[in-house]
C-alpha positions in Angstrom: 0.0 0.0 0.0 2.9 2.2 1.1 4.4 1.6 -2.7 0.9 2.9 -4.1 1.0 6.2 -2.4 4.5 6.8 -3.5 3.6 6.2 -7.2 0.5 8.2 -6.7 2.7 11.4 -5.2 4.9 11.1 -8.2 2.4 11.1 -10.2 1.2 14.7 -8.7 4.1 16.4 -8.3 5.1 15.9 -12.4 1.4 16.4 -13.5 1.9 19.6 -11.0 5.0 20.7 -12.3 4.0 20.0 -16.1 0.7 22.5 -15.6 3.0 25.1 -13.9 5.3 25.2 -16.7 2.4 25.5 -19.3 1.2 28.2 -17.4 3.9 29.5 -16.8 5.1 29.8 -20.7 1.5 30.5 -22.1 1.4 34.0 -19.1 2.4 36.4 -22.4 0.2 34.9 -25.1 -3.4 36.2 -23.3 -4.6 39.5 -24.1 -3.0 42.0 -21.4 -0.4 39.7 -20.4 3.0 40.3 -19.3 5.0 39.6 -22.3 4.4 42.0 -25.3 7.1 40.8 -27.9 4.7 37.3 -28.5 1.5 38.9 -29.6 3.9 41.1 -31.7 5.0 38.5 -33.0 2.3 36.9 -33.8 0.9 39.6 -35.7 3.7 40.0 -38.2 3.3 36.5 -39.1 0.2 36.8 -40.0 0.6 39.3 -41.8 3.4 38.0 -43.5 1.3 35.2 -44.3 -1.3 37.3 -45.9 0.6 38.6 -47.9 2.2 35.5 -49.3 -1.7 33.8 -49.7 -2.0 37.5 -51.7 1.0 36.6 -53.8 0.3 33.5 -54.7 -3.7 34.2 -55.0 -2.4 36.5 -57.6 0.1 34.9 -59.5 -2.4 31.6 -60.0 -4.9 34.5 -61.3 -2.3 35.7 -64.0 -1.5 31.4 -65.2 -4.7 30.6 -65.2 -5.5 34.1 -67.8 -2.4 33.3 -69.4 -4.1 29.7 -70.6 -7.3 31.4 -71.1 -5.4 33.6 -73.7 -3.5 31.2 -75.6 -6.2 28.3 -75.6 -9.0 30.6 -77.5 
């Protein structure tokens, strides 16, 4: 029985310790949060990811005219 309670403490303190770290690390991703680099961050790749879907949005438009052209 003694053996169960000792597995069952280990067991806590890593399931303990592995919420405090992702608490810990996610503290600047919320809205207000202590870290403002992350959502900074975050923003400029999305909009660095807009602007490649733009990119590529546009140069499948110009092929795709391109075949219309030379098919007629």
């Amino acid at each position: 029985m003694g053996t169960v309670w000792v597995v069952l403490g280990m067991f806590v303190v890593v399931a303990g310790s592995a919420f405090g770290v992702v608490v810990w690390r996610g503290r600047g991703t919320r809205v207000g949060g202590v870290g403002g680099e992350e959502p900074v961050a975050g923003r400029a790749a999305r909009v660095r990811q807009q602007r490649y879907e733009a990119e590529r949005h546009g140069d499948q438009g110009d092929t795709w005219q391109r075949g219309r052209e030379s098919g007629g």
